[in-house]
Wavefront OBJ file of the C-alpha trace (Angstrom):
o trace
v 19.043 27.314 26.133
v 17.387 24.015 26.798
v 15.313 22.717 23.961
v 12.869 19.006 24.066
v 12.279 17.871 20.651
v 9.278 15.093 20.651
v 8.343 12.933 17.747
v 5.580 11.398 18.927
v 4.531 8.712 16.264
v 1.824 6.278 15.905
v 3.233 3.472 18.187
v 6.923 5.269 20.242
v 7.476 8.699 21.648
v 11.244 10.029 20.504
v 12.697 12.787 22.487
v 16.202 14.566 21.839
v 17.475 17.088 24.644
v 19.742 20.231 22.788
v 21.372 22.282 25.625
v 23.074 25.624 24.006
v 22.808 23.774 21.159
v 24.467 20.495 21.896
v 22.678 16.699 21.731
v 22.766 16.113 25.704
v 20.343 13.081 25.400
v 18.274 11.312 23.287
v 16.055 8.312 23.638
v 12.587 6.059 22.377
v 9.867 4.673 24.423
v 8.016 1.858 22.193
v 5.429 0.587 21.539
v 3.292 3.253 23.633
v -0.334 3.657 23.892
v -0.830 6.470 26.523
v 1.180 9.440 25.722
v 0.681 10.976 29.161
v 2.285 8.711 30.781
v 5.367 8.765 28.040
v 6.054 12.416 28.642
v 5.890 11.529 32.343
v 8.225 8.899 31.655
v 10.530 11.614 29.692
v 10.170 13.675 32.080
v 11.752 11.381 34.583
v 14.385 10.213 32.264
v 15.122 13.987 31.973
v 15.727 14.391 35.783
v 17.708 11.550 35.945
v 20.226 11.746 33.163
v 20.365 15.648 32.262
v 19.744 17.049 35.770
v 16.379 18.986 34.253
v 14.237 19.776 37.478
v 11.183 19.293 35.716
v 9.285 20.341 31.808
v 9.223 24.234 32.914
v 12.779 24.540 33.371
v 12.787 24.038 29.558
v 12.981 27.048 27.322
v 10.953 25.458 24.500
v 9.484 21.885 23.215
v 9.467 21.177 19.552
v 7.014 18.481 17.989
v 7.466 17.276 14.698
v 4.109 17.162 13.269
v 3.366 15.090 10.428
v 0.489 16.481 8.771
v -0.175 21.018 8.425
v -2.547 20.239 4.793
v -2.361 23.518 3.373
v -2.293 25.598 6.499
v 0.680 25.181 7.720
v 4.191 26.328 5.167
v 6.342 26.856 8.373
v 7.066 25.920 11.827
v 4.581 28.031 14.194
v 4.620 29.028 17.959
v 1.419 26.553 18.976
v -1.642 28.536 20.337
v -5.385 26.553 21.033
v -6.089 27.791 17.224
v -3.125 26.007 15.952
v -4.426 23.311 18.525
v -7.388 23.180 16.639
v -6.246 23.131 13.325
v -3.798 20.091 13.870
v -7.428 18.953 15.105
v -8.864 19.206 12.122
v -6.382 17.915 9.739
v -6.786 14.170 11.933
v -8.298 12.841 8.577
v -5.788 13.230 6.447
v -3.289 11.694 8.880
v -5.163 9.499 11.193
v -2.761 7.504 12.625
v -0.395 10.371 13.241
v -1.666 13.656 13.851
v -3.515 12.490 17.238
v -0.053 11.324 18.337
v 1.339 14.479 17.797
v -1.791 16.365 19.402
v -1.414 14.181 22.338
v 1.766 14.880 22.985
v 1.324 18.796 22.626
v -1.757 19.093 24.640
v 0.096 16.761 27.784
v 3.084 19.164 27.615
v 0.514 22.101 27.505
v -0.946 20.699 30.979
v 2.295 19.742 32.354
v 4.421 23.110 31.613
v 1.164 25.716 30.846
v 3.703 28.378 30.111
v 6.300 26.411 28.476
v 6.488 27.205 24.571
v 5.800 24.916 22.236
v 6.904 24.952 18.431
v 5.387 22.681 15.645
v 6.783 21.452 13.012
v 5.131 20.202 9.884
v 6.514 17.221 7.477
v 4.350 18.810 4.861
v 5.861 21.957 4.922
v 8.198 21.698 3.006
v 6.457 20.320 -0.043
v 4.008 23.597 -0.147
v 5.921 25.315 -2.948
v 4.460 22.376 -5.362
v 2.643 23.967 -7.772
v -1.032 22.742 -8.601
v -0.188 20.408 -11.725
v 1.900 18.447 -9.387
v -0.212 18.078 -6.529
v -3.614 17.339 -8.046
v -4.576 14.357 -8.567
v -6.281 13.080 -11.800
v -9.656 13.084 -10.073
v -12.452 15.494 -10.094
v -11.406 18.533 -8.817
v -14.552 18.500 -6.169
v -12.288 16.026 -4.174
v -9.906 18.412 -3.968
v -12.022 21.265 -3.026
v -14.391 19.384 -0.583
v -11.559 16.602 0.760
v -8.702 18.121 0.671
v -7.378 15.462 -1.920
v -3.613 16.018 -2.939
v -0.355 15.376 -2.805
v 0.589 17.248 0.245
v 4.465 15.402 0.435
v 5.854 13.994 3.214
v 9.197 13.373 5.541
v 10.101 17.059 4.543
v 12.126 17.728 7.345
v 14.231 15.223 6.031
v 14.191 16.705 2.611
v 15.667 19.909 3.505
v 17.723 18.685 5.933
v 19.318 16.430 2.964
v 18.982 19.187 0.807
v 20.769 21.897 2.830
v 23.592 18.972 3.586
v 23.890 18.641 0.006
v 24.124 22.569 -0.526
v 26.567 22.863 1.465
v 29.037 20.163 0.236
v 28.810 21.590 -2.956
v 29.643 24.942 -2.056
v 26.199 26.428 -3.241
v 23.006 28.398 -1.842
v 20.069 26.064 -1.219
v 18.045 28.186 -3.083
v 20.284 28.055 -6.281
v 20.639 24.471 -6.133
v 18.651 21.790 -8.206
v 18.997 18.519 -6.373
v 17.276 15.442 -6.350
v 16.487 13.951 -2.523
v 15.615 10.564 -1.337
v 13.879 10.147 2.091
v 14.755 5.886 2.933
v 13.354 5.497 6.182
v 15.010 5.523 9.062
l 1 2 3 4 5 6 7 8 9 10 11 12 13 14 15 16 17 18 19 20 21 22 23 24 25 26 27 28 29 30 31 32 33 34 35 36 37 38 39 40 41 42 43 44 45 46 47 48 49 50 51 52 53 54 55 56 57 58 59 60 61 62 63 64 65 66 67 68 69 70 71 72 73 74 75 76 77 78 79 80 81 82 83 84 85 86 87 88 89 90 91 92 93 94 95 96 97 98 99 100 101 102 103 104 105 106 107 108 109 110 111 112 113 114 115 116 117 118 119 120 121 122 123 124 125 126 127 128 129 130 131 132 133 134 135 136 137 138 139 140 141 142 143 144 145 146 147 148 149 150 151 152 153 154 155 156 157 158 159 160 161 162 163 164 165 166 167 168 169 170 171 172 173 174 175 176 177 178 179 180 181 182 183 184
């Protein structure tokens, strides 16, 4: 199975390349302003250095997606209505989300039958329950805004989390931990 994995952030496109499950290649393109021509350029680095014919020969493409709001509690097969929805949520992470959708919609027209998989940083977080993710501000904002703490960098949260688990011996779900997300 051959598996892209994009992070397509507000200023560098990062790609990883899993084949049967193994890290063939990985690389960044900086400081990027056209995302077309990045996934062209991944495309090409994918030909070159992991003998991939071209985006279709790829089983499936995963995006990290920053930003689901309240939508979005898991990873999801993307459709136009998911499409949309990512749309949508641009104001809550402007600088992000049209990264991500960029980078989604030039796979779609690259590979139109290639699946794609989101993934949402906020995810994670959607078990908070209200008292911790309203603010103290009228509740309007919330209703009409969207106004919360939505968290953030969960992938890295349960990734740490599960790590953790596992060291210790003990089901994620059974296990109170504490996790820090640094950066990278």
């Amino acid at each position: 199975m051959k598996i892209l994995v994009l992070n397509a952030g507000s200023s560098s496109l990062k790609y990883k390349l899993f084949i049967d499950r193994e890290l063939s290649l990985e690389g960044m393109i900086e400081n990027i302003t056209d995302y077309h021509k990045g996934i062209v350029e991944v495309e090409s680095r994918l030909q070159q250095e992991a003998n991939i014919s071209d985006l279709s020969s790829l089983d499936v493409v995963g995006h990290r997606v920053v930003h689901g709001g309240e939508v979005f509690q898991e990873s999801v097969l993307i459709d136009q209505k998911v499409i949309d929805t990512i749309r949508s949520l641009i104001p809550l992470a402007p600088l992000h989300n049209p990264a991500n959708l960029e980078g989604i919609v030039t796979i779609a027209k690259e590979a139109p039958t290639l699946k794609q998989v989101a993934v949402f940083d906020t995810a994670f977080h959607q078990t908070l329950p209200p008292k911790a993710y309203h603010y103290a501000l009228p509740y309007e904002l919330y209703k009409e805004s969207g106004i919360r703490r939505y968290g953030f960098h969960g992938t890295s949260h349960q990734f740490v989390a599960n790590k953790a688990s596992r060291i210790l011996g003990k089901d994620p779900q059974e296990t109170s931990l504490i996790t820090l997300h640094l950066g990278n």
